[in-house]
MIMI-423872 format. One record per residue: chain; residue number from 1; x, z, y of N, C-alpha, C, O in turn. Coordinates in pm, whole numbers. Last residue first. Layout:
BEGIN
+----+-----+--------+--------+--------+--------+--------+--------+--------+--------+--------+--------+--------+--------+
: ch :   i :   n.px :   n.pz :   n.py :  ca.px :  ca.pz :  ca.py :   c.px :   c.pz :   c.py :   o.px :   o.pz :   o.py :
+----+-----+--------+--------+--------+--------+--------+--------+--------+--------+--------+--------+--------+--------+
:  A : NUM :      X :      Z :      Y :      X :      Z :      Y :      X :      Z :      Y :      X :      Z :      Y :
...
+----+-----+--------+--------+--------+--------+--------+--------+--------+--------+--------+--------+--------+--------+
END
This chain:
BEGIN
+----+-----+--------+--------+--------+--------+--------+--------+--------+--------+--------+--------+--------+--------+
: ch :   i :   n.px :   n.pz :   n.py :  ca.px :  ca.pz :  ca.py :   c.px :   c.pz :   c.py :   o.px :   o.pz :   o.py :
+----+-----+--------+--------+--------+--------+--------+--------+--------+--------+--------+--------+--------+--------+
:  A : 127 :  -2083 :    958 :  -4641 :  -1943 :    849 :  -4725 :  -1872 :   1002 :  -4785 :  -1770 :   1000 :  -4853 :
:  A : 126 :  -2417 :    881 :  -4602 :  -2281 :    975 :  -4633 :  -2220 :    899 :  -4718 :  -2250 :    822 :  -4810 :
:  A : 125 :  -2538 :    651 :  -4348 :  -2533 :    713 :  -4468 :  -2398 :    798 :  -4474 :  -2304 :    796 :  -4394 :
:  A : 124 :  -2827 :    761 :  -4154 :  -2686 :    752 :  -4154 :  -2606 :    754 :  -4285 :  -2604 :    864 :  -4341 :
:  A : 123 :  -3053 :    836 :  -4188 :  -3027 :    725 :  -4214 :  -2905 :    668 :  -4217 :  -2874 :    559 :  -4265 :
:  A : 122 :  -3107 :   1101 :  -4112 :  -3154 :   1090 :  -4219 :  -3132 :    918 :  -4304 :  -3169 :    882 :  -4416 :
:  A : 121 :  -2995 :   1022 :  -3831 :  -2930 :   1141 :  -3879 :  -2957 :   1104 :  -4053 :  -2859 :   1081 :  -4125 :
:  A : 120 :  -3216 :    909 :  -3715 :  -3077 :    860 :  -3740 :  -3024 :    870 :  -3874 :  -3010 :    796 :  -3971 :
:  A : 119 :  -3384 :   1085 :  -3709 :  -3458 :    993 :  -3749 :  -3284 :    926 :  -3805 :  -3253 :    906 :  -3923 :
:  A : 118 :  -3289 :   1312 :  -3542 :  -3318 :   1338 :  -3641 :  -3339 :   1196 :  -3737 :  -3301 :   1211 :  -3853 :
:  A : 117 :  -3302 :   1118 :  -3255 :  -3184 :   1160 :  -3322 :  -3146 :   1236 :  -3493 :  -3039 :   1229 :  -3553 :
:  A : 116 :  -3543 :   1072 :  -3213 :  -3513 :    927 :  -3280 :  -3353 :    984 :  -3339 :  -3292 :    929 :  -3431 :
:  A : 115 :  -3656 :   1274 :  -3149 :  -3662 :   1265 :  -3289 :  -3618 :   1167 :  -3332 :  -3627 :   1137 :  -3451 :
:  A : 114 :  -3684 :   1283 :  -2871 :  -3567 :   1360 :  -2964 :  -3573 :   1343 :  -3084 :  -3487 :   1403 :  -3148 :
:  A : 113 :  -3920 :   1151 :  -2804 :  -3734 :   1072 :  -2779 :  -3658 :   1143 :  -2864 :  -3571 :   1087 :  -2931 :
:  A : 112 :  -4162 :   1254 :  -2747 :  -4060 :   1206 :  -2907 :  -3958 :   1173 :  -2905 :  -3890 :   1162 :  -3008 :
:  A : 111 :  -4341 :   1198 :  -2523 :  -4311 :   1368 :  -2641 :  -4282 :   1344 :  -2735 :  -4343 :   1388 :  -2832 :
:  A : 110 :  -4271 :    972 :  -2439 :  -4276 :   1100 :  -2372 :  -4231 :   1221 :  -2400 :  -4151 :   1305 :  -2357 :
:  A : 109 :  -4275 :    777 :  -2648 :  -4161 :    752 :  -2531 :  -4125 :    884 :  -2476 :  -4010 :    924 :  -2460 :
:  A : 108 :  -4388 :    821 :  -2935 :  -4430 :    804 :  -2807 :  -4295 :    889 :  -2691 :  -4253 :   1003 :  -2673 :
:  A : 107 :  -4312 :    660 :  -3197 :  -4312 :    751 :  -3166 :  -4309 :    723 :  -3008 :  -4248 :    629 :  -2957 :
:  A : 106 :  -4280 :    503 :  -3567 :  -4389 :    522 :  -3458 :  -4350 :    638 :  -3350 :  -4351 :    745 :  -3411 :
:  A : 105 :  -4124 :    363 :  -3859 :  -4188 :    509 :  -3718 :  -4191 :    455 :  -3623 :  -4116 :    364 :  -3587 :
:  A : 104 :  -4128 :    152 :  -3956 :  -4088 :    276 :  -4053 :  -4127 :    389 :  -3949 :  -4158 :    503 :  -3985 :
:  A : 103 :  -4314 :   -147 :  -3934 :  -4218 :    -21 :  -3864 :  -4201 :     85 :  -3930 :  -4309 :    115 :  -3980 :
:  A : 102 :  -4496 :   -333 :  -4030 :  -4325 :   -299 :  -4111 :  -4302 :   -193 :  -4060 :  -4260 :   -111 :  -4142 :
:  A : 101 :  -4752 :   -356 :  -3964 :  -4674 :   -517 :  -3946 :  -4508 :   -453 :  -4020 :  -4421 :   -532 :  -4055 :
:  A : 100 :  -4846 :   -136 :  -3975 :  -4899 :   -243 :  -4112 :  -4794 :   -346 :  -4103 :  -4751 :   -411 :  -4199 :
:  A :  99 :  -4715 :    -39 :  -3826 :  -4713 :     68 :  -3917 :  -4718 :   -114 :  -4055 :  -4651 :   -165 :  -4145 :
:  A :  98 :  -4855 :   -127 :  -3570 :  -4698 :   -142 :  -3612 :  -4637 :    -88 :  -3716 :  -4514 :    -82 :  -3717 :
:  A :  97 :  -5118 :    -73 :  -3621 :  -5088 :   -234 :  -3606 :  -4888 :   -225 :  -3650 :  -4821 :   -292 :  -3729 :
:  A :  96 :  -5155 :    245 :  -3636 :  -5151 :    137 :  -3750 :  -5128 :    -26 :  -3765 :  -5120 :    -92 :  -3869 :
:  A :  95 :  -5049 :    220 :  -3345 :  -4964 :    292 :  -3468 :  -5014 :    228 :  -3555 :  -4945 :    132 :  -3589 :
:  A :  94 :  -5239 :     91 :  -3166 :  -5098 :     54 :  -3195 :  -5033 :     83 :  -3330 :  -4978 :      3 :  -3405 :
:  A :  93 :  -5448 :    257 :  -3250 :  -5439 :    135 :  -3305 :  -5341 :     84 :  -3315 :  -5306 :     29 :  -3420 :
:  A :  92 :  -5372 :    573 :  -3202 :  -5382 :    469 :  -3350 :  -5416 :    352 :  -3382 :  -5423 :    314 :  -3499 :
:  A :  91 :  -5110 :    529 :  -2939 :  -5241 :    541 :  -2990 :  -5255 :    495 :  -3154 :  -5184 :    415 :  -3215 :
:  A :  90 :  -4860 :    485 :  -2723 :  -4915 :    573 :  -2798 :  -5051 :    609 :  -2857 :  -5104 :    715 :  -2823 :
:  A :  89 :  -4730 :    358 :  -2521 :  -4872 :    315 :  -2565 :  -4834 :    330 :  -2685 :  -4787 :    242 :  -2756 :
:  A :  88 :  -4516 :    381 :  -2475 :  -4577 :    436 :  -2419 :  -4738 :    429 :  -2455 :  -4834 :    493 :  -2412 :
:  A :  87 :  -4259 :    375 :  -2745 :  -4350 :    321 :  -2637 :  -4459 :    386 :  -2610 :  -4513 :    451 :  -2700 :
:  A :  86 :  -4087 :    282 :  -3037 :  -4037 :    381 :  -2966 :  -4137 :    300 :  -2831 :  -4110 :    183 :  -2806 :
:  A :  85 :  -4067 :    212 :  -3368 :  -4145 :    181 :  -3225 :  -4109 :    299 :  -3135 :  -4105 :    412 :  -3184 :
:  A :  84 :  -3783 :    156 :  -3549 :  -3854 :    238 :  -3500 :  -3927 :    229 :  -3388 :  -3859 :    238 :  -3286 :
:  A :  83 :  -3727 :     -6 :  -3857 :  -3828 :    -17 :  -3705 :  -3864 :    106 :  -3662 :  -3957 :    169 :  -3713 :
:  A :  82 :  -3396 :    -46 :  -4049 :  -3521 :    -31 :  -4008 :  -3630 :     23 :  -3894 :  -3585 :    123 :  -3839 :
:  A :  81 :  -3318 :   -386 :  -4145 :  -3355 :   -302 :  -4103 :  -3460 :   -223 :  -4053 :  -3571 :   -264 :  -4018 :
:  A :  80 :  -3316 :   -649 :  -4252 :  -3380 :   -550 :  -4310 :  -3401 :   -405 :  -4268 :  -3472 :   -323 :  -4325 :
:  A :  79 :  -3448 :   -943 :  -4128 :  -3364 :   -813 :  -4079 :  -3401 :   -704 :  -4200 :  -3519 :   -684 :  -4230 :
:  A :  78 :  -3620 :  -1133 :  -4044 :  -3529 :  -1184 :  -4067 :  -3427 :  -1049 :  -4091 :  -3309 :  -1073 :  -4062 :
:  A :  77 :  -3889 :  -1052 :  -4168 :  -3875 :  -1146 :  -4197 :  -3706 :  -1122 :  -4237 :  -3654 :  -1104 :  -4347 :
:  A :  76 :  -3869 :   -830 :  -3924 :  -3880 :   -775 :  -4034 :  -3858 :   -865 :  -4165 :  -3820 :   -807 :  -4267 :
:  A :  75 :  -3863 :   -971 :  -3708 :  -3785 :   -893 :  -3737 :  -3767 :   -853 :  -3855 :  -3653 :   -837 :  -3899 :
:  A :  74 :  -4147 :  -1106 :  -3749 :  -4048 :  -1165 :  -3741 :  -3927 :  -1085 :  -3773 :  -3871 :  -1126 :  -3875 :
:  A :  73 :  -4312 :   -845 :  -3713 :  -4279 :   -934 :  -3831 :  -4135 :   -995 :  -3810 :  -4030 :   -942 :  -3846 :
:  A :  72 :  -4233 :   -815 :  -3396 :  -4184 :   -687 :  -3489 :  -4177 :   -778 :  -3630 :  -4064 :   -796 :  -3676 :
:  A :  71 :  -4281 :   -964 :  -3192 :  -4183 :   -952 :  -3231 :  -4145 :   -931 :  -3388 :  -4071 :   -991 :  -3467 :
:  A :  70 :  -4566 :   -888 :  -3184 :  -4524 :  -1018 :  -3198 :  -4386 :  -1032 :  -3270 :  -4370 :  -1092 :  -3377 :
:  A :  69 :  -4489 :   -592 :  -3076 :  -4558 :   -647 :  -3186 :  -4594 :   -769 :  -3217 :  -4680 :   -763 :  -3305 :
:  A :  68 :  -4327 :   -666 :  -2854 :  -4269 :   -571 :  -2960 :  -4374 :   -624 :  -3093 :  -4332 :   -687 :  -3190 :
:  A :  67 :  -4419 :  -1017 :  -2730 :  -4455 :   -845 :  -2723 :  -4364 :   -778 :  -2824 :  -4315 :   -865 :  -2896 :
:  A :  66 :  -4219 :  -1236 :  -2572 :  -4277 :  -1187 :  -2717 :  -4308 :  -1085 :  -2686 :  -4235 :  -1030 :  -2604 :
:  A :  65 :  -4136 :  -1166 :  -2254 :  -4187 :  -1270 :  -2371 :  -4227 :  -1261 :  -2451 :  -4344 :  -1287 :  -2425 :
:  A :  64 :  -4089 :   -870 :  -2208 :  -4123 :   -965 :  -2149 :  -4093 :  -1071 :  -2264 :  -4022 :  -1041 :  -2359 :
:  A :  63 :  -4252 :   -529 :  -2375 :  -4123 :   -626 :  -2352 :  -4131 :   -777 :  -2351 :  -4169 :   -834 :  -2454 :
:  A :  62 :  -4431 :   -314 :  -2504 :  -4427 :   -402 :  -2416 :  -4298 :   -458 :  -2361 :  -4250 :   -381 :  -2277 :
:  A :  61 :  -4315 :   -142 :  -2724 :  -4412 :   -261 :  -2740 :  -4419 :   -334 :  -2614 :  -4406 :   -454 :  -2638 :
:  A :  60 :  -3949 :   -122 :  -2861 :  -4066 :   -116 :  -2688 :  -4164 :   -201 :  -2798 :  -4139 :   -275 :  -2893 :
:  A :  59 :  -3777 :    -22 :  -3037 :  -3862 :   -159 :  -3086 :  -3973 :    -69 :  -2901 :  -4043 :     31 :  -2883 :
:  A :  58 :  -3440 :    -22 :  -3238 :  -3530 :     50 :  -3164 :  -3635 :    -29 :  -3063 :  -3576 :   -113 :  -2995 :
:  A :  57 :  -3358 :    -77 :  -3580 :  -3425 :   -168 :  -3430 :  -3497 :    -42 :  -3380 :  -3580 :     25 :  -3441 :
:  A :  56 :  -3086 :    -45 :  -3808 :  -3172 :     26 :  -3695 :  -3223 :    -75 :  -3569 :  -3152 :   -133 :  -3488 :
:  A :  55 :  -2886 :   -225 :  -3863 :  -2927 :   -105 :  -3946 :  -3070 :    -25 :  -3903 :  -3139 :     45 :  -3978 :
:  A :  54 :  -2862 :   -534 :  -3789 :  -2858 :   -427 :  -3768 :  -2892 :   -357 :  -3863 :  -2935 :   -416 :  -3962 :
:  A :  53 :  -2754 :   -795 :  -3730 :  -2800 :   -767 :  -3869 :  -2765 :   -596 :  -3856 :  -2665 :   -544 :  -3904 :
:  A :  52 :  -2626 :   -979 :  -3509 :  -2540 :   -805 :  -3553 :  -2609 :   -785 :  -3683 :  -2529 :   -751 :  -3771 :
:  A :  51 :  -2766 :  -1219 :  -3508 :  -2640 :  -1187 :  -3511 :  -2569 :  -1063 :  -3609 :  -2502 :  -1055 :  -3712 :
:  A :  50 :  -3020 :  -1120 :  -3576 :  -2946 :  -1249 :  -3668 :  -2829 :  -1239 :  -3636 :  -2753 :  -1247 :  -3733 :
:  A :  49 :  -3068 :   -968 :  -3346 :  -3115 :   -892 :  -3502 :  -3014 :  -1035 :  -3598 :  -2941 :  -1000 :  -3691 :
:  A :  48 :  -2998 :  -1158 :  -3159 :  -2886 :  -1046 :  -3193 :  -2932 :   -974 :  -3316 :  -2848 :   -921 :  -3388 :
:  A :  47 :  -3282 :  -1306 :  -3155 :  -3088 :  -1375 :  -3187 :  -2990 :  -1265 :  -3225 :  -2909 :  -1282 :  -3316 :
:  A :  46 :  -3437 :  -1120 :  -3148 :  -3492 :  -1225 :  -3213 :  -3279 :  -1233 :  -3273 :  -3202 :  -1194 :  -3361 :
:  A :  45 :  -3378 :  -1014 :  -2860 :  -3392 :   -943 :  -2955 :  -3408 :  -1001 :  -3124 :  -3390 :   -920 :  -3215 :
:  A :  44 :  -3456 :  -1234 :  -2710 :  -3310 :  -1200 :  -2717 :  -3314 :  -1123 :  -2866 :  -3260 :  -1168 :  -2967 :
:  A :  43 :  -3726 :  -1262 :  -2737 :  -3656 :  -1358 :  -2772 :  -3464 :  -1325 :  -2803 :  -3383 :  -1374 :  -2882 :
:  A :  42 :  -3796 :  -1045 :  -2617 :  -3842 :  -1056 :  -2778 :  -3753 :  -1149 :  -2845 :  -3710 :  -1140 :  -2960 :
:  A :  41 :  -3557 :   -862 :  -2406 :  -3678 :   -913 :  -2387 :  -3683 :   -982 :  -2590 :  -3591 :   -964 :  -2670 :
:  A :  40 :  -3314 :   -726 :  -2360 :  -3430 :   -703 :  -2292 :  -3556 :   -797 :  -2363 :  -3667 :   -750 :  -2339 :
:  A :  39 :  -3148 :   -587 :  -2630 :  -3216 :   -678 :  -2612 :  -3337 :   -656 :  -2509 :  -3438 :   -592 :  -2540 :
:  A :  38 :  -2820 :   -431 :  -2714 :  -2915 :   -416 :  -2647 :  -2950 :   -571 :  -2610 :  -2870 :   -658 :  -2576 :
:  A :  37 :  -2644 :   -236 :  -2948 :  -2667 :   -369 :  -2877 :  -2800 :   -336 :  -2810 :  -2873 :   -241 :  -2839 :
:  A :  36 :  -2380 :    -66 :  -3095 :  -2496 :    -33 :  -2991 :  -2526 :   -174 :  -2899 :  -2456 :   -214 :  -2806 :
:  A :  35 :  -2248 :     81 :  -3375 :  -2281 :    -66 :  -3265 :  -2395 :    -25 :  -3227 :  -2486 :     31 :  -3288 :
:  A :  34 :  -2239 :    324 :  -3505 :  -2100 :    243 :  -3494 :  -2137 :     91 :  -3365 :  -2058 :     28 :  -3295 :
:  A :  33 :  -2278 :    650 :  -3562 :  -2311 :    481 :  -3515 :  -2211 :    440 :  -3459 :  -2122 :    490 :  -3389 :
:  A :  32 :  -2161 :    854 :  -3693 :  -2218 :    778 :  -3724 :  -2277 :    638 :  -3679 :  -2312 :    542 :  -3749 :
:  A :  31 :  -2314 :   1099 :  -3386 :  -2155 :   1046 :  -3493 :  -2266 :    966 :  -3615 :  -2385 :    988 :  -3634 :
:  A :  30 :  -2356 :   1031 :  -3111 :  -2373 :   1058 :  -3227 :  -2309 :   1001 :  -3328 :  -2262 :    888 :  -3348 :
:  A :  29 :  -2241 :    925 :  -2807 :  -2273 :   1044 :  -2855 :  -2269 :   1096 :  -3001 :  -2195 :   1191 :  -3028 :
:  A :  28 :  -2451 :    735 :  -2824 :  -2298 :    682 :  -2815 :  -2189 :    812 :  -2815 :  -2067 :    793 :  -2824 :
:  A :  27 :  -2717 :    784 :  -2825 :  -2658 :    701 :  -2909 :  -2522 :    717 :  -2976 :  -2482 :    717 :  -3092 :
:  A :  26 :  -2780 :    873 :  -2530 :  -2776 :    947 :  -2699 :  -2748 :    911 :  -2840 :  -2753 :    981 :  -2941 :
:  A :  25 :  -2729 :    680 :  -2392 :  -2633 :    843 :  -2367 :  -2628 :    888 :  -2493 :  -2531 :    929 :  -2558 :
:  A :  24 :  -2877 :    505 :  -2471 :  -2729 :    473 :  -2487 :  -2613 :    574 :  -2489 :  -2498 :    580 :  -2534 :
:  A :  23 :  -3093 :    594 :  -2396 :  -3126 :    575 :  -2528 :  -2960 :    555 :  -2562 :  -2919 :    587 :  -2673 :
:  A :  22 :  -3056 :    612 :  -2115 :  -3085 :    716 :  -2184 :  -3072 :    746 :  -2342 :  -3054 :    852 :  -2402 :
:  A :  21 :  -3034 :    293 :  -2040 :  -2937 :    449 :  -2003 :  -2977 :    525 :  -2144 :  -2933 :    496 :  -2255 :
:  A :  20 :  -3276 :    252 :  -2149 :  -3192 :    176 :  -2241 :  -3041 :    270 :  -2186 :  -2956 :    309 :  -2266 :
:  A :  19 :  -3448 :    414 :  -1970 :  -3474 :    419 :  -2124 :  -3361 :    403 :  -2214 :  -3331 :    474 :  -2310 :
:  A :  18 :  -3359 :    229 :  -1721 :  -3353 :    407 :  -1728 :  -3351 :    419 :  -1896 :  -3240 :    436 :  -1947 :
:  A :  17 :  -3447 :     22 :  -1785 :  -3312 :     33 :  -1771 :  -3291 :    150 :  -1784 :  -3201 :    187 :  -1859 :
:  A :  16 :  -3711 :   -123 :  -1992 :  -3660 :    -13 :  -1871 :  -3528 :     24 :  -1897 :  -3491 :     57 :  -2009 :
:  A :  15 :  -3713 :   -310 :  -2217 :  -3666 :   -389 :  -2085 :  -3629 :   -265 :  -1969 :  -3549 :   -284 :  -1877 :
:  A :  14 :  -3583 :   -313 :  -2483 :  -3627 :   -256 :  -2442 :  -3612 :   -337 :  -2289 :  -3516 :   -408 :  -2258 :
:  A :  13 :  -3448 :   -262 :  -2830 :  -3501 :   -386 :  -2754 :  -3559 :   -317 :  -2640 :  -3614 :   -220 :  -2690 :
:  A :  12 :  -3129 :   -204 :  -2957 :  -3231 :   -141 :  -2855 :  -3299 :   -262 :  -2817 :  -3236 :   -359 :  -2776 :
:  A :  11 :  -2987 :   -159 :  -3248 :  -3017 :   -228 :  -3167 :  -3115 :   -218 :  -3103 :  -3218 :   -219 :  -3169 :
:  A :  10 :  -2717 :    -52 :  -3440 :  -2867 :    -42 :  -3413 :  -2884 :    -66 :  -3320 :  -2806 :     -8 :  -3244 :
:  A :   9 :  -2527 :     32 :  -3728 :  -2570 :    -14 :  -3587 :  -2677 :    -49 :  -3569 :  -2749 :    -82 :  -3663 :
:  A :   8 :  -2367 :    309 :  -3849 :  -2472 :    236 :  -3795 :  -2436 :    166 :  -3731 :  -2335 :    184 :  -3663 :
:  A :   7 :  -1976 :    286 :  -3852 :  -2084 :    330 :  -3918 :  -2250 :    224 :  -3857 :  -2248 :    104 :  -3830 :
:  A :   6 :  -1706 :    254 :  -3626 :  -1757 :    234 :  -3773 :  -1878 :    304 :  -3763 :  -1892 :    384 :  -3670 :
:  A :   5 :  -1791 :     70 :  -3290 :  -1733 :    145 :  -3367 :  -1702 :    135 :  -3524 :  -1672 :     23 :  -3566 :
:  A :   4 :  -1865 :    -91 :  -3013 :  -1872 :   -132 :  -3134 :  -1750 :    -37 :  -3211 :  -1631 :    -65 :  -3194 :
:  A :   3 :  -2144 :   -163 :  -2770 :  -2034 :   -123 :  -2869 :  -2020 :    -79 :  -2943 :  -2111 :    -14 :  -2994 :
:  A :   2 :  -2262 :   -392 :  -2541 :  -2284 :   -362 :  -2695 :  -2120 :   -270 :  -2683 :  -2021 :   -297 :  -2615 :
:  A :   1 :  -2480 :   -618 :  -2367 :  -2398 :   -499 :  -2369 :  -2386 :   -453 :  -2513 :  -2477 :   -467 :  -2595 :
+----+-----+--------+--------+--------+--------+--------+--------+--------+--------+--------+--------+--------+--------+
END
């Protein structure tokens, strides 16, 4: 699934459908993004960061084949974009494991979703 405007783009890895709804309501919505792709699982997520060469990875840790943090180097290897962990497993080991492996933020699924819109916002660039 994907669309495709001017400005950001940024790419959802995520396997809950509700999340990848939700994350798409608020996306598609905000001025400034321009592509909205979506990767269920590490391996997909892997091909479309090489495809689209995003601006923005929005990054699950748990997601079927590769974990998010398996994933996440690699991403970071092939992508310059940048990582936002967005997952439920919220703790400081995670956080410093995805912190050390590249992610630019860290933020728990529950009590943070709204900040991935601030988080944008500060990345969006001005023309």
């Amino acid at each position: 699934m994907k669309i495709t405007k001017k400005g950001l783009k940024i790419l959802i890895v995520e396997d809950s459908l509700l999340i990848v709804k939700r994350l798409w309501t608020l996306l598609s919505d905000m001025e400034g993004v321009s592509t909205i792709a979506h990767a269920k699982d590490g391996n997909e997520a892997i091909l479309l960061a090489m495809e689209l060469n995003p601006d923005v990875i929005i990054l699950d840790i748990k997601i079927p084949g590769k974990s998010g943090v398996e994933v996440l180097p690699e991403l970071k290897t092939k992508s310059y974009a940048k990582v936002i962990m967005l997952t439920n497993y919220y703790d400081a080991y995670y956080k410093n494991l995805c912190m050390k492996l590249g992610a630019e933020y860290f933020l728990d699924k529950s009590n943070e979703f709204e900040k991935i819109n601030e988080i944008l916002m500060s990345i969006v660039p001005v023309e």
